[in-house]
C-alpha positions in Angstrom: 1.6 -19.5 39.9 1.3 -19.3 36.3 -2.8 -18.0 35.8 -1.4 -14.7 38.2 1.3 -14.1 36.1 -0.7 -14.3 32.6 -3.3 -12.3 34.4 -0.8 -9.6 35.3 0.9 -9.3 31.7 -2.7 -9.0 30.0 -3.8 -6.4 31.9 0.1 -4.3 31.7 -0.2 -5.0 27.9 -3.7 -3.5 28.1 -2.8 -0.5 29.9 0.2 0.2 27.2 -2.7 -0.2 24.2 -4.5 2.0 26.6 -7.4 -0.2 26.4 -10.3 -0.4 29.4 -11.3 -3.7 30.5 -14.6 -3.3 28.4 -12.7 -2.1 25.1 -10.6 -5.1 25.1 -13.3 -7.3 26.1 -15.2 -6.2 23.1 -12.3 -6.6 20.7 -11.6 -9.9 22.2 -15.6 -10.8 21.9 -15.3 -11.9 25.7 -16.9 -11.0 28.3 -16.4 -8.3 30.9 -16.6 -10.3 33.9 -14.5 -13.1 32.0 -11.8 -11.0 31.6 -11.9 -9.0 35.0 -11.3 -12.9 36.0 -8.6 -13.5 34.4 -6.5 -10.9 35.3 -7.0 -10.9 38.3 -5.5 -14.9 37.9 -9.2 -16.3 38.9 -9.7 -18.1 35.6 -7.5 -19.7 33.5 -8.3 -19.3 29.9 -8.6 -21.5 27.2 -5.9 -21.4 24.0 -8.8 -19.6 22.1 -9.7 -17.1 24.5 -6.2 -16.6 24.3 -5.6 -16.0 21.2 -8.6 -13.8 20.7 -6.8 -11.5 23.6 -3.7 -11.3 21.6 -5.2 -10.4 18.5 -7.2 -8.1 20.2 -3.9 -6.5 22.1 -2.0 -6.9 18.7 0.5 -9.4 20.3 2.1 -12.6 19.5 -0.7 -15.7 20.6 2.6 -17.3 21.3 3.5 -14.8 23.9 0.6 -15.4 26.3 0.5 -19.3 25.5 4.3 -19.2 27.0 2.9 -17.0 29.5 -0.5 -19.5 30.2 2.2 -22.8 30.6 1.2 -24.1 27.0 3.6 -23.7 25.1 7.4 -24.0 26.5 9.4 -20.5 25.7 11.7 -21.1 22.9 15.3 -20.6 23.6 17.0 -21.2 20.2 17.7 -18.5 18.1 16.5 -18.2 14.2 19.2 -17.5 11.6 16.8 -14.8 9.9 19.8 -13.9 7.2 19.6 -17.7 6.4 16.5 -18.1 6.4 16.2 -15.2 4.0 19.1 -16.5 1.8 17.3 -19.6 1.7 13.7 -18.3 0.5 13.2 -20.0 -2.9 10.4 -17.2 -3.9 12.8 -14.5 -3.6 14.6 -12.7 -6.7 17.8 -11.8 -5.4 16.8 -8.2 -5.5 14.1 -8.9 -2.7 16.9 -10.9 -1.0 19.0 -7.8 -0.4 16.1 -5.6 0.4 14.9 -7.4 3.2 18.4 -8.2 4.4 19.4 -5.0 4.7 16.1 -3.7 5.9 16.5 -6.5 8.8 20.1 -5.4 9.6 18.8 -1.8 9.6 17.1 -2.4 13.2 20.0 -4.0 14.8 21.3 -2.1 17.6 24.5 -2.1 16.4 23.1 0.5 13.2 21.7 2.5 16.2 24.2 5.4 16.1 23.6 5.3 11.8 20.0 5.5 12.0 19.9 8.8 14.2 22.6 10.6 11.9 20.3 9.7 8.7 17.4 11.1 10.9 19.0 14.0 11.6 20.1 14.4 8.1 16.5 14.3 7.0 15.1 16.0 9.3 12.5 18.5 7.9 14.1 22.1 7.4 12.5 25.0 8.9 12.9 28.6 7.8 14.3 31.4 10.1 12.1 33.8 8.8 8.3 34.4 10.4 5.8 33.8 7.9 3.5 36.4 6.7 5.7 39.2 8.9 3.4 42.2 9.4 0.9 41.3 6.9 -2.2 41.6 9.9 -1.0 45.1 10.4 -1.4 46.4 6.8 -5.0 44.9 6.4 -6.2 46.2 9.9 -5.1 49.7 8.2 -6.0 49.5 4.9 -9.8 50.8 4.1 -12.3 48.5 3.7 -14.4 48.5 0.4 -17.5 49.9 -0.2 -17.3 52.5 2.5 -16.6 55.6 2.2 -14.1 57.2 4.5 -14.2 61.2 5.1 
């Protein structure tokens, strides 16, 4: 049953936001009891309650409306290089950019991207800061007093 499964992905994507069931009923501008319904797969919610959960969650609309039976899952895959190449308000310039940006997240750049972290990775000095500076000021006398 479709309602049970919706129901059981909104409340696993709430507990990865880390949301409570009143926080994302707020957010979602729901309420409580509404919600506890349908996760539990009680109620089956309309395309805008939907959609307010998903904005709420931060999630694709999409994603639960595949999820609810409205929308059927879409199993062709877009040429995002072409589509890119294609973009008529794009200076060649932004072309690249995002082309390479998009190829950067590939998995096949995986082993690339944790060398360049590596390589940036913040240097840290060997040597303690401020090495026996609290023992010089618990010794040295204080002003204004006199010491016999």
């Amino acid at each position: 049953m479709r309602v049970r499964e919706l129901g059981r992905f909104i409340r696993d994507q709430r507990a990865s936001a880390r949301l409570s069931l009143r926080k994302l009923s707020t957010l979602a501008g729901i309420s409580n009891p509404y919600l506890s319904q349908i996760e539990r797969g009680l109620r089956r919610p309309s395309a805008e309650i939907l959609q307010a959960i998903a904005k709420a969650l931060r999630i694709s609309a999409e994603t639960l409306y595949v999820k609810a039976g409205i929308l059927e899952e879409r199993t062709d895959v877009a040429d995002i290089g072409a589509t890119i190449r294609l973009d008529t308000t794009l200076t060649p310039q932004q072309k690249k950019i995002l082309l390479d940006l998009y190829q950067s997240f590939h998995a096949a750049d995986a082993p690339k991207r944790r060398t360049a972290k590596k390589a940036t990775a913040k240097k840290t000095s060997t040597r303690p800061a401020n090495r026996g500076t609290k023992a010089r000021k618990a010794t040295a006398p204080r002003r204004g007093k006199k010491t016999a």
